[in-house]
C-alpha positions in Angstrom: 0.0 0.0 0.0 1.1 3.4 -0.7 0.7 6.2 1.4 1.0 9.5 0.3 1.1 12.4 2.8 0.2 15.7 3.1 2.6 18.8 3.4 2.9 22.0 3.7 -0.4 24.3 4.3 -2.8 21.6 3.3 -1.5 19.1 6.2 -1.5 21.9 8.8 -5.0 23.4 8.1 -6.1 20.0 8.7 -4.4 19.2 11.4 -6.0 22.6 12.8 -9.4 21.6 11.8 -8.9 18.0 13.7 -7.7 19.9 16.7 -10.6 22.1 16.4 -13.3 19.4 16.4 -11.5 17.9 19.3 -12.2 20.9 21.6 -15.5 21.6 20.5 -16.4 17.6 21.4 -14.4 18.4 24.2 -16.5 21.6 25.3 -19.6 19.9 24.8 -18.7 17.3 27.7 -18.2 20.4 29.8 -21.7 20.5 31.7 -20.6 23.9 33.3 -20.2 25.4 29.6 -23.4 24.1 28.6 -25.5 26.0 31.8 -23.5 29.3 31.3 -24.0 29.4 27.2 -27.3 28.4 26.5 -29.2 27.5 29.6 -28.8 31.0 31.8 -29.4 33.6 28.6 -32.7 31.5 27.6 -33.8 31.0 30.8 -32.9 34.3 31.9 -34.8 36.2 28.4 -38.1 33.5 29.2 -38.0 35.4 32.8 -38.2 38.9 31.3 -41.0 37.6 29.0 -43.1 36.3 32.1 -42.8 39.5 33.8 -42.1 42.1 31.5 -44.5 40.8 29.3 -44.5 41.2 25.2 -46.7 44.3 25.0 -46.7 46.3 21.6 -44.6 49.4 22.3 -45.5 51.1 18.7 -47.9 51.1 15.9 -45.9 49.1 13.8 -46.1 46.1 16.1 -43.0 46.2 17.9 -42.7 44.2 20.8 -41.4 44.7 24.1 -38.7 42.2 24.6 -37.2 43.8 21.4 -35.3 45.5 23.9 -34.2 42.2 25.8 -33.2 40.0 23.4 -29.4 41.9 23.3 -29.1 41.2 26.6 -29.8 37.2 26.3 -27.3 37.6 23.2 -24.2 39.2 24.7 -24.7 37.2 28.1 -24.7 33.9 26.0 -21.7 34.9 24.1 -19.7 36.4 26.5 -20.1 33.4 28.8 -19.4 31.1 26.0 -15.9 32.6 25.1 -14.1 34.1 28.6 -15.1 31.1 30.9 -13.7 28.4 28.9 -11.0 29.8 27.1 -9.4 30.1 30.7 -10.8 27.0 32.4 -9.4 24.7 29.0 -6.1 26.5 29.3 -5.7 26.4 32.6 -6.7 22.5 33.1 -4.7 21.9 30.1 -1.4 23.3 31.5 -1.9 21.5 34.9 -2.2 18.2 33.5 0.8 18.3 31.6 -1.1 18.4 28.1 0.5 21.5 27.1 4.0 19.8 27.8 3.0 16.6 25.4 1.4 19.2 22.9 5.0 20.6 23.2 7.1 17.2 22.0 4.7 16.7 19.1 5.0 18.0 15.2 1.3 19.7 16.2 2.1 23.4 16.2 1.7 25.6 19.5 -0.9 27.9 17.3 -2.9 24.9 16.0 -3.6 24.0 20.0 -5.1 27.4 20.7 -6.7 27.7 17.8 -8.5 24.8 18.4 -9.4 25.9 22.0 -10.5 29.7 21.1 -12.6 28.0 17.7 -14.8 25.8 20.2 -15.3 28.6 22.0 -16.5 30.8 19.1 -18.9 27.8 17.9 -20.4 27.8 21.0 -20.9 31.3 20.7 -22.5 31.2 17.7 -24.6 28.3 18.5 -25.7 30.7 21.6 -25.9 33.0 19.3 -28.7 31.0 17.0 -30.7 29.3 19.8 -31.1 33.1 21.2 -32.2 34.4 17.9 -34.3 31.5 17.3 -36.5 31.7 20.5 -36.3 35.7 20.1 -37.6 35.6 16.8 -40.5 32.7 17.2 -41.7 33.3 20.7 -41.6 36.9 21.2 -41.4 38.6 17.4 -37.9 39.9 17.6 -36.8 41.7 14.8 -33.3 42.0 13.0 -32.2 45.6 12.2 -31.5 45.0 8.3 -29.5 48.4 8.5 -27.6 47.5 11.5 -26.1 44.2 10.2 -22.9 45.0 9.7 -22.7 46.5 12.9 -23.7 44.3 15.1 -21.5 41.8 12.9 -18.0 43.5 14.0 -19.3 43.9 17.5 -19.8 40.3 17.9 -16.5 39.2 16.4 -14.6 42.4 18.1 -16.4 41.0 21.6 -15.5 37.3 20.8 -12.0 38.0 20.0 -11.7 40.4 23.1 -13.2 38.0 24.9 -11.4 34.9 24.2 -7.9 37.2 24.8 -8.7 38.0 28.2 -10.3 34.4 29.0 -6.7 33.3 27.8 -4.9 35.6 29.6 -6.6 34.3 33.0 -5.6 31.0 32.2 -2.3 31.5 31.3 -2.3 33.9 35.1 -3.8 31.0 36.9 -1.8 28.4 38.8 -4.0 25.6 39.0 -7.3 25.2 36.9 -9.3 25.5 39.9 -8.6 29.1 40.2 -8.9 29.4 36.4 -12.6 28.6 37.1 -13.0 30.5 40.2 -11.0 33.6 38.4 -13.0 33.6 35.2 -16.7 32.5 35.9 -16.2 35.1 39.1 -15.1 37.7 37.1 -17.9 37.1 34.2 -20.6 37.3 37.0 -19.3 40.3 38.7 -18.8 41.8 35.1 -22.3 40.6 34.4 -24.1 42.3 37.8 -22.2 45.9 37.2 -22.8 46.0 33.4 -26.4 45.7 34.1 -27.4 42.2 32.7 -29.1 40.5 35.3 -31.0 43.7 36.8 -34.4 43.9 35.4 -36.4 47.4 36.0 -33.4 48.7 37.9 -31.2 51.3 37.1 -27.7 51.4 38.0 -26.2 54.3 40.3 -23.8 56.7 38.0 -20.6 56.1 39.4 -21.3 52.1 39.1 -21.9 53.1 35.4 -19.1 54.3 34.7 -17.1 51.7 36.5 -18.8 49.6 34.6 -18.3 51.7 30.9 -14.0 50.9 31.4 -14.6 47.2 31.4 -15.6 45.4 28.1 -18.8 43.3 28.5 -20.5 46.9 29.7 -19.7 48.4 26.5 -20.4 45.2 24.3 -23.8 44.6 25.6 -24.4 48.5 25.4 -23.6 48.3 21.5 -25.7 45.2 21.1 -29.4 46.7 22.7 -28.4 50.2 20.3 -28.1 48.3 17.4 -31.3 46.2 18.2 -33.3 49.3 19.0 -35.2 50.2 16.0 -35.5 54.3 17.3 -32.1 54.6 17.1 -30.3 55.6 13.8 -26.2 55.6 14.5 -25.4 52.3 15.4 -21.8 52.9 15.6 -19.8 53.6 18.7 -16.1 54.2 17.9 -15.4 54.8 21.5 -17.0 51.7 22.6 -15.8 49.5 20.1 -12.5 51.5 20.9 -12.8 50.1 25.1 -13.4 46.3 23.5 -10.9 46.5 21.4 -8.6 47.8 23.8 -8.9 44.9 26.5 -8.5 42.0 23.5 -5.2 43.9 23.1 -4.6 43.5 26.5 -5.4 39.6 26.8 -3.1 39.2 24.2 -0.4 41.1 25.3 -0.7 39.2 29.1 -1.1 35.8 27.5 1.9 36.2 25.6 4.0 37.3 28.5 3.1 35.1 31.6 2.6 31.4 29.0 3.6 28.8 30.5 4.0 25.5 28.9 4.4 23.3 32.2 3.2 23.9 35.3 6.1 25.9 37.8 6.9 23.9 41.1 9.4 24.7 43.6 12.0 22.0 43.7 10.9 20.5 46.9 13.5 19.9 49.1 14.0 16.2 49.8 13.9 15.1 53.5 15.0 11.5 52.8 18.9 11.1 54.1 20.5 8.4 52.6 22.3 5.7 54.8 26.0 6.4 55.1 28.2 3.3 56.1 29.7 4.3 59.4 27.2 6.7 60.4 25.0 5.8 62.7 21.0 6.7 61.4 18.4 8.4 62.9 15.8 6.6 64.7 12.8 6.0 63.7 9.6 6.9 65.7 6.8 4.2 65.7 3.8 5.8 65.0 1.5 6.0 68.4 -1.0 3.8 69.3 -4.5 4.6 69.6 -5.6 2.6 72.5 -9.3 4.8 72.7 -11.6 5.3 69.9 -12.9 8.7 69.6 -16.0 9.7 70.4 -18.8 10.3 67.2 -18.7 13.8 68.5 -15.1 14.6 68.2 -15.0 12.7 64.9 -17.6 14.9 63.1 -15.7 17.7 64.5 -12.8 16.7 63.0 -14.2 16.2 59.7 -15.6 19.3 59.8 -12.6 21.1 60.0 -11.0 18.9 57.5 -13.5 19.6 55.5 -13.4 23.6 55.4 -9.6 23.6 55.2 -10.8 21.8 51.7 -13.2 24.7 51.2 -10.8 27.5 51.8 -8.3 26.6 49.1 -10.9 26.2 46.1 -10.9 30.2 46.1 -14.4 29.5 43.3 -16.2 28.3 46.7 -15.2 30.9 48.7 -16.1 33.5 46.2 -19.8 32.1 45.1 -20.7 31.5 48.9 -19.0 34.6 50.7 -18.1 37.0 48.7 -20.4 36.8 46.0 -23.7 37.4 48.5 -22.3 39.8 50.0 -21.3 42.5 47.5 -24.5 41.8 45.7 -26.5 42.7 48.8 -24.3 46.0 48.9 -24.5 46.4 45.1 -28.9 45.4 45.3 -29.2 48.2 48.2 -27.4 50.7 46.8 -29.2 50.2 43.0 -33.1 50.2 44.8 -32.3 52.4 47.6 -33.2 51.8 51.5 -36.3 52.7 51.3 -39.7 50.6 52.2 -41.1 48.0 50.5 -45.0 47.7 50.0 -45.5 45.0 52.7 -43.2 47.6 55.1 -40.1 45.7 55.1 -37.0 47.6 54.4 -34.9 47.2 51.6 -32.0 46.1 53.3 -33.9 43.6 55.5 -35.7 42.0 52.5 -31.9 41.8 50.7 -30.2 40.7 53.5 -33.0 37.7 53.6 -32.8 37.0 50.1 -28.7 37.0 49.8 -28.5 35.1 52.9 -30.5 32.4 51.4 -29.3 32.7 47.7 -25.8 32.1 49.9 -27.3 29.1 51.3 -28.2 27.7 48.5 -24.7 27.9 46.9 -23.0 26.3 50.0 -25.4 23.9 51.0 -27.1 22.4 47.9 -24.9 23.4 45.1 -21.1 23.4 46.7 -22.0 20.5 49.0 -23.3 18.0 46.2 -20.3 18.8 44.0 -17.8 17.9 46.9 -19.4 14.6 47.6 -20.1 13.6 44.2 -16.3 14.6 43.1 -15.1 12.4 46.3 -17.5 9.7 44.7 -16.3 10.5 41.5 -12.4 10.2 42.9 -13.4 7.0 45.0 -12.6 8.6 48.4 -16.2 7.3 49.6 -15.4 4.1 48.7 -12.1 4.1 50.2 -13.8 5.9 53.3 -15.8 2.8 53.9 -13.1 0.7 54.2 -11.9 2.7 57.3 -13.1 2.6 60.5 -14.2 6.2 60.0 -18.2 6.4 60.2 -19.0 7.4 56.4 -22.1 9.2 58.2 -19.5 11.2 60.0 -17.9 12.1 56.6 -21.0 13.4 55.2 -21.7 15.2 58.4 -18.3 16.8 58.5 -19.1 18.2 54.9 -22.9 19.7 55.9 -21.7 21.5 58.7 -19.0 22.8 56.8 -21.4 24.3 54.9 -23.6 25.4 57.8 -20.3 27.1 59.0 -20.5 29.0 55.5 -23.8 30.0 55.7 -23.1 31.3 59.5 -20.3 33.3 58.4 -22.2 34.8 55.3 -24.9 35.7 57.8 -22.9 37.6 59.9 -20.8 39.6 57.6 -24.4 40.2 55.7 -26.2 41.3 58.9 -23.2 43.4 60.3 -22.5 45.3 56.6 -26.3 46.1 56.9 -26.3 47.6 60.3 -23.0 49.9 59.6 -23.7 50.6 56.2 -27.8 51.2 56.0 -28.6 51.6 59.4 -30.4 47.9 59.6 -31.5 47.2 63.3 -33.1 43.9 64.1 -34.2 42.7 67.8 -32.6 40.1 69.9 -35.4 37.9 69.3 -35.9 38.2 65.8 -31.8 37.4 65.5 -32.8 34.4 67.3 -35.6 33.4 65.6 -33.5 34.2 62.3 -30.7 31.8 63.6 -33.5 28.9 64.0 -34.5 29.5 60.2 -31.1 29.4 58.8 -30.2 26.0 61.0 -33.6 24.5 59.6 -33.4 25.7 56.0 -29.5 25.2 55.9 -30.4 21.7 56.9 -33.1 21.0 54.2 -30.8 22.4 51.4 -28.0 20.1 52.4 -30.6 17.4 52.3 -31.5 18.2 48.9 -27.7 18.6 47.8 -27.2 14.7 49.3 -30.0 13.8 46.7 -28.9 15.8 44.0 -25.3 14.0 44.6 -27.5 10.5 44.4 -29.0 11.5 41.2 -26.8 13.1 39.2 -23.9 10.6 37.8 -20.8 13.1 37.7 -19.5 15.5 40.1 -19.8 18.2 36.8 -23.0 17.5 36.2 -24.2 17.9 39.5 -22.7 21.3 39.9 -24.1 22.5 36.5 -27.6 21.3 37.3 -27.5 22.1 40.4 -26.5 25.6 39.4 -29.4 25.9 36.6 -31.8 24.8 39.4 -31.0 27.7 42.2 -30.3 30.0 39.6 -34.2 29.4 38.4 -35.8 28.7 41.2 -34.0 31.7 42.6 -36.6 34.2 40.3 -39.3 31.7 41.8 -38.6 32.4 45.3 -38.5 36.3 46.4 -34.5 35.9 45.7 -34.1 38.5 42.6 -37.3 39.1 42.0 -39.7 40.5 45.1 -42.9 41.4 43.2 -43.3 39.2 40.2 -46.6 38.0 38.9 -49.2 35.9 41.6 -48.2 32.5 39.7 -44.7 32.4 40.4 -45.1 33.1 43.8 -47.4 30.2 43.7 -44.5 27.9 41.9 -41.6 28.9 44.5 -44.4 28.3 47.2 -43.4 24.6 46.5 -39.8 24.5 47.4 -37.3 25.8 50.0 -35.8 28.4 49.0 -38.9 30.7 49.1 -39.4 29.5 52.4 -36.1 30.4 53.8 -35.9 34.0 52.4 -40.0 34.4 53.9 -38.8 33.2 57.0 -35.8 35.0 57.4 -37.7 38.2 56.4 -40.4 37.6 59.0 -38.5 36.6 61.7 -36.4 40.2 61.6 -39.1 42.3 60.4 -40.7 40.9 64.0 -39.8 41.6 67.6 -40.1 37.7 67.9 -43.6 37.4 68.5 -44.6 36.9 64.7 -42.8 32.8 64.5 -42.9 31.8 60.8 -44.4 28.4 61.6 -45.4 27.6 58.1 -42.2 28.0 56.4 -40.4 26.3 59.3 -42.7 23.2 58.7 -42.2 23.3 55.0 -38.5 23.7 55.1 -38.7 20.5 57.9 -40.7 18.7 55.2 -38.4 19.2 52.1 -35.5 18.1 54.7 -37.3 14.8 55.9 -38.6 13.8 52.6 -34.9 14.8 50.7 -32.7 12.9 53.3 -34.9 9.7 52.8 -34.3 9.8 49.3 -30.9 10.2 49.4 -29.9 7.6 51.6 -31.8 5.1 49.4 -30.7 6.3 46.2 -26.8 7.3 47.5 -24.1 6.0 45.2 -20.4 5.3 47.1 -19.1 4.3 43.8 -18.9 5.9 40.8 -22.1 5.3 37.7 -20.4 2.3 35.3 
């Protein structure tokens, strides 16, 4: 047989395409990518059509969410290009891929070209699913004159976008704080640009924070050149601010590569035996001669389990810090003023971050953890110990409780120096007994959604999709949307624990908030029995 093989430009363009159908097959694993590209922009632009509505706005039939669907569209593809650009990097670098990529006749350029060209399918398949649903559902209309336009934004945003998310990776030392540094920075990015506030402006100042980074300026171009009353859809400075940060990325990625991952040279503590010299002893390990008590072991795997906690900085960030500047950043957009039931706006945001924190830590962070030690075979190994495997799974829910503690008080203390917030020693009581109750129903529900869900990145994408939604279902983002979805979040926990929390300090202790109580109790009860029949210690064939 006689093989004839290709050289020259024909052999590398192929070589590039093969690499780029490897990443995209490769993205399309990624459950996280998935959530973040097309799950959050559709199901946030469906929220905005249920309360918004699609009322005509002119005589020419022009809808209403005319005016949202930009927002769907840059959220989709911003998320679809940053994110994994500097996760893929990142993870690639850490597990020595880059280094084998390196000793191969596949060119350096053909690798990230492969990486940034999934990232720009995805984005374009975000892209088309928005349109789609924009188009059929709610009458969306394409600007015909603005084509062009809204053409070089995209690709001057994708490009800029893929830069930076390449320059984080290429920053990062390990891939978790790739993930932690870019999907952090893309929802902090997302909150001061605008994207997720619905009927809320932002303060100026925030808005011209906001104006120096990209995403702000990129979704700004986007709803102009959508909006049929306007006739330049052209901004050179805008375009000018996007362009400007690709540069940027670039210039960064270029200077801090890496193609291995840098290690101190650990300093060896073996000494080797020297004839003559007479060797160290060697200490025999102590022996146990009292088992400890079940107390003192969940204790200890608590605090094992937070030392895991505080180095994945992504944790840290969605649980603590995350809550907390959005309370600030929540207040400061609405204003302290009263709400129509008479609750301030401080107390109500408190509630609602307080539980939206909860949920992160206790359902969503606490079912990833146990199904990546499922996934790793650390449960299995744990049975083989004479370690309680209940005590292990303790260890990890009061870690999370411990979370949710923390966030309370750095929530409740920011509210009382910053907006005045004053709430009686019985209602912080009474506040207390809600957050134990519904911390302990959402870590039941996080033990089930580890039992269901077969990977440890699958559970922390669907579990993200689910508080995300259920978070406009349950007075967590949205405090006066229509009588139905009220009705809807009535049904699960998280609307109970932001009602309860706001009752119990909007009260002087005398007001208990026995139904929510019961319910959260309920969703505990119900969720733990499921888990423990359905709990996996192995991981799915």
């Amino acid at each position: 047989m006689i093989v004839v093989e290709r050289t020259g430009a024909a052999s590398v363009l192929l070589v590039a395409k093969d690499q780029l159908a490897h990443a995209t097959v490769a993205l399309w694993r990624t459950r996280v990518v998935l959530i973040f590209t097309f799950g959050m922009p559709l199901v946030w632009l469906i929220l905005v059509g249920l309360l918004a509505g699609n009322d005509a706005v002119g005589e020419d039939g022009l809808r209403v969410m005319q005016f949202a669907a930009p927002t769907a569209i840059a959220m989709g593809t911003f998320f679809a290009t940053m994110p994994p650009v500097a996760i893929s990097v990142a993870e690639a670098r850490e597990k020595r891929v880059l280094k084998r990529v390196r000793g191969t006749p596949l060119p350096a350029w053909c690798y990230f070209f492969g990486q940034i060209g999934a990232s720009f399918v995805f984005a374009t398949a975000s892209l088309v699913v928005t349109l789609l649903v924009s188009v059929t559902l709610y009458g969306v209309r394409l600007q015909q004159g603005t084509l062009v336009a809204t053409t070089v934004t995209l690709l001057v945003g994708l490009v800029s976008f893929s830069a930076l998310g390449l320059a984080i990776g290429c920053l990062s030392r390990s891939a978790a704080i790739a993930e932690a540094a870019a999907i952090g920075a893309a929802v902090v990015l997302s909150f001061i640009s605008g994207l997720f506030l619905m009927g809320a402006a932002l303060p100026p100042w925030l808005d011209r924070v906001a104006s120096a980074f990209p995403l702000k300026p990129y979704a700004s171009l986007l709803q102009d050149q959508f909006n049929p009353f306007l006739q330049d859809s052209w901004d050179p400075a805008a375009l000018a601010v996007l362009g400007a940060w690709g540069l940027l990325g670039a210039i960064v990625s270029l200077r801090a590569f890496r193609w291995d991952v840098s290690r101190p040279h650990a300093t060896s503590r073996h000494v080797p035996a020297v004839p003559g010299r007479k060797q160290p002893a060697r200490w025999a390990p102590a022996i146990v001669t009292r088992r400890p008590s079940p107390i003192s072991l969940i204790s200890q795997q608590t605090t094992a389990s937070l030392r895991v906690v505080w180095r994945r900085p992504g944790e840290i960030f969605f649980s603590l810090a995350m809550p907390i500047a959005l309370f600030a950043l929540l207040v400061t957009t609405q204003g302290n003023g009263a709400l129509p039931n008479g609750q301030p706006v401080s107390l109500s945001t408190a509630a609602s971050m307080v539980t939206w924190g909860a949920g992160v830590a206790a359902f969503m962070n606490l079912a990833e953890s146990v199904a990546r030690a499922r996934d790793t075979r650390v449960l299995k190994r744990v049975r083989g110990t004479p370690l309680p495997a209940q005590a292990y799974l303790a260890g990890k829910a009061l870690a999370s409780l411990a979370l949710v503690l923390i966030l309370l008080l750095g929530i409740l203390t920011l509210a009382a120096v910053a907006y005045g917030l004053r709430i009686s020693v019985a209602g912080l009581a009474l506040g207390l007994v809600v957050v134990l109750v519904g911390t302990g129903s959402l870590a039941a529900c996080g033990f089930l959604l580890a039992a269901v869900v077969p990977t440890a990145r699958a559970v922390g994408a669907v579990g993200l999709l689910l508080l995300f939604l259920l978070s406009f279902f349950s007075d967590v983002f949205v405090t006066a949307g229509p009588d139905w979805m009220g009705t809807v979040g009535a049904f699960f926990p998280l609307k109970h624990l932001q009602n309860g929390l706001a009752t119990a300090w909007h009260s002087d202790g005398a007001d208990v908030p026995w139904l929510n109580i019961v319910v959260l109790t309920l969703w505990g009860v119900i969720a733990a029995g499921l888990a423990v029949r359905l709990f996996r210690w192995e991981p799915a064939a």
